[in-house]
N, C-alpha and C positions, 0 to 999 in steps of 0.2 A: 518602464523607466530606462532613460537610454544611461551606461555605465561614464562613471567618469574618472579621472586617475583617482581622485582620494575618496578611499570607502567609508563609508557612515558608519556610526558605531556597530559593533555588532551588537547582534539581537539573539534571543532565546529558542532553544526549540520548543513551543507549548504543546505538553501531552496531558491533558488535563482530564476532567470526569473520570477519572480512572484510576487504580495503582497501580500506575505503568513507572516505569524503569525505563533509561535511555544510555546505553554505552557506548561509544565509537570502537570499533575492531574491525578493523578492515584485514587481519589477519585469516583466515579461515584455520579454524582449532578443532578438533574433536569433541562430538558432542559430549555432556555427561553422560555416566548411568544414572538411572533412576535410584534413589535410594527410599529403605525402609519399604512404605507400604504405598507405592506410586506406582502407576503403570501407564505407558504408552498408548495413549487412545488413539494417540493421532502424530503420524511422522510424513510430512511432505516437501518434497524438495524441486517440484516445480519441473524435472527434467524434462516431462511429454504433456504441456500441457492439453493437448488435444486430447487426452485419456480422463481429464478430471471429472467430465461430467458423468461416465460410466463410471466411478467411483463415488459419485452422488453428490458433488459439488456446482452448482449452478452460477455462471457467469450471466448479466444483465447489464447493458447498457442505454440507460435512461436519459442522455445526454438530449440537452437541446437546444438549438435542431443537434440529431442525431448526426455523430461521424462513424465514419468505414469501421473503425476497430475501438474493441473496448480494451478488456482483457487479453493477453495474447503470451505467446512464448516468446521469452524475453528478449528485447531489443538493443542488439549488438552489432552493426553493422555499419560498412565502408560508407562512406559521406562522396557522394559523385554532385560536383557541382558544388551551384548558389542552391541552397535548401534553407528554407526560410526559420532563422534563430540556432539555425545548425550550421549556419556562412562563416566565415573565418577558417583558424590555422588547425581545424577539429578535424583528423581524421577517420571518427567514428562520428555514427549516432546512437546514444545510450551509454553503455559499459558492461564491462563482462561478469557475470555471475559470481556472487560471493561464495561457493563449493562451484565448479564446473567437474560432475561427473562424465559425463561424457563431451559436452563442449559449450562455448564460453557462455552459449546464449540458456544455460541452464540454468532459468528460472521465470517468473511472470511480473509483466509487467504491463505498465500504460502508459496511455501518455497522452498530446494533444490531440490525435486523429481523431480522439473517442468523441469530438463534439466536430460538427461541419462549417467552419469560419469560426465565428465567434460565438459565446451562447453561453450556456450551463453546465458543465462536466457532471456526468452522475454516474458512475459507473462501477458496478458492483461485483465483485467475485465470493461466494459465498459456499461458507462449509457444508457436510455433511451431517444430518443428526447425531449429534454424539450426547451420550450420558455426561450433566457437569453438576458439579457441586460449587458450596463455596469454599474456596482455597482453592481450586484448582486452578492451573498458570497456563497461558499463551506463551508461547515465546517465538520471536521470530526477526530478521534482520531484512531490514528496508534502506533505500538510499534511493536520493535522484541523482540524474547527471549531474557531470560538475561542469557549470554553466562559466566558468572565469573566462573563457575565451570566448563567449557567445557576445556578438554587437548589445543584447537585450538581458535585461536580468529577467528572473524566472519565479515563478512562485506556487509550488505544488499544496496540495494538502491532501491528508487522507486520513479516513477518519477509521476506527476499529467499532463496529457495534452487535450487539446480541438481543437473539431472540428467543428470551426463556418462557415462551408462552405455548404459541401452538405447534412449533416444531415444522412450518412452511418455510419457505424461500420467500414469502410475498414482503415485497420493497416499493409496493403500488404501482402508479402508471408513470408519474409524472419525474423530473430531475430536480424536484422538490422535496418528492414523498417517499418516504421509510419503513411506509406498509408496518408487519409485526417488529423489526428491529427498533426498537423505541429504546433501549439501555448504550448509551456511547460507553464503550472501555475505552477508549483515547481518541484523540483530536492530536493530528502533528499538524501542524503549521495552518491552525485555526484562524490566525488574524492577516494569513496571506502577506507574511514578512519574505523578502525578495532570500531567496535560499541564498543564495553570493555571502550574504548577508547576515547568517545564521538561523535561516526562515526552513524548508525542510533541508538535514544532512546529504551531505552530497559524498559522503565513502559510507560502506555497508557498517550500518548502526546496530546494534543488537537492541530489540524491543522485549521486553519481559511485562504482562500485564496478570495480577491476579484478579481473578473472576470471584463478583462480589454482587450481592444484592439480587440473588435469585429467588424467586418468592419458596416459599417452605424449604430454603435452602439447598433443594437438590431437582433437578429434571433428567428424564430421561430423553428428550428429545430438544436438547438445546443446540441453537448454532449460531456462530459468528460470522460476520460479515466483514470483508474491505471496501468501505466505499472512496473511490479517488473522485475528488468532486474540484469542481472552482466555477465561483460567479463571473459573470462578464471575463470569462476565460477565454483564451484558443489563441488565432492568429491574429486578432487587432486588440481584444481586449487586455485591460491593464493588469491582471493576472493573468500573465501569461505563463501556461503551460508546458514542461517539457518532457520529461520520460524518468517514471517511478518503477521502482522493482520491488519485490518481496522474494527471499529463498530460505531456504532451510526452516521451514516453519514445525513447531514441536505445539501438538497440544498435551498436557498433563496432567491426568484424571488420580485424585487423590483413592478413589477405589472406596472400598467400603471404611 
């Protein structure tokens, strides 16, 4: 949808199937400590993403047709040229990391390349087995670009899911299918509302989701997933695509 001077109402951000939490803070602040009887199962900040999967985190991209990159280390850089939805007065494409430890591109992200033209977005970055019960918390700060200067409005979504079953990565073959992650902890921007717009946030949002509905309440090989997905997405389709991030991700294991 091509933009025009006066904006439509705004619209909601939907984080649904889940008890998730949505904050805007584009500030970057000090994590908490842990209080009482919590402890640190899981602290990532995206710095090298090339190290995650020696860490036991598994990236897949099931887009179709398939494009060059799914997952990657985050996308911050100079804009040369007509670059298509990235044209105009945008000196960058993406934006810099909500903590940058060592530099700006410090953290992971996606974006349209993951599918080749137009097609399916499916594309999955996925945790390490970890011990989870119920009441334990995700927490983690996601944002898309801020598309106000792009010719074209944009419309990301990404979905949070869990596999408290058999403790695999399997997400099956296709940019349909979900394999063992069958539990959604959140859905942002489910109904592909144009982010401009209020569809996904475009400055680093804090996501907070409690981990709920695991069967006998507790697994020792559970893990969560990011799938960045979109139908009739990429470069002609009408959800169109642009560059998603996730940083400073905190998992929080209630412990015994």
């Amino acid at each position: 949808m091509k933009k025009y001077s006066i904006i439509g109402t705004t619209a909601f951000l939907a984080l649904v199937l889940g008890a998730a939490s949505c904050v805007k803070d584009p500030a970057p602040a000090a994590a908490p400590l842990p209080q009482g009887n919590v402890v640190w199962d899981l602290h990532e900040s995206f710095d090298s993403v090339g190290k995650l999967t020696s860490q036991g985190w598994v990236l897949k991209n099931l887009s179709e047709p398939m494009g060059s990159t799914g997952w990657r280390q985050g996308r911050y850089e100079s804009a040369q040229g007509m670059q298509y939805k990235f044209s105009g007065p945008v000196p960058f494409i993406g934006f810099p990391a909500y903590r940058a430890n060592t530099a700006p591109t410090d953290f992971i992200s996606a974006d349209v390349s993951a599918v080749n033209g137009t097609g399916n977005i499916s594309a999955w970055l996925i945790s390490p087995q970890l011990p989870m019960k119920n009441g334990d918390t995700l927490i983690f700060y996601v944002r898309a670009a801020d598309d106000a200067l792009y010719p074209d409005y944009t419309r990301d979504r990404l979905q949070v899911r869990a596999n408290f079953t058999d403790g695999t990565a399997n997400v099956g073959g296709s940019a349909a299918s979900v394999g063992s992650f069958t539990t959604v902890l959140a859905d942002i921007n489910q109904n592909y509302i144009e982010n401009f717009n209020g569809g996904f946030p475009e400055v680093w949002t804090r996501v907070s989701i409690a981990i709920n509905n695991i069967p006998n309440g507790v697994t020792s090989t559970g893990r969560f997933a990011f799938r960045y997905l979109g139908s009739n997405a990429g470069l002609q389709g009408p959800n169109y695509a642009s560059v998603v991030g996730i940083d400073e991700l905190i998992f929080k294991h209630k412990g015994q």
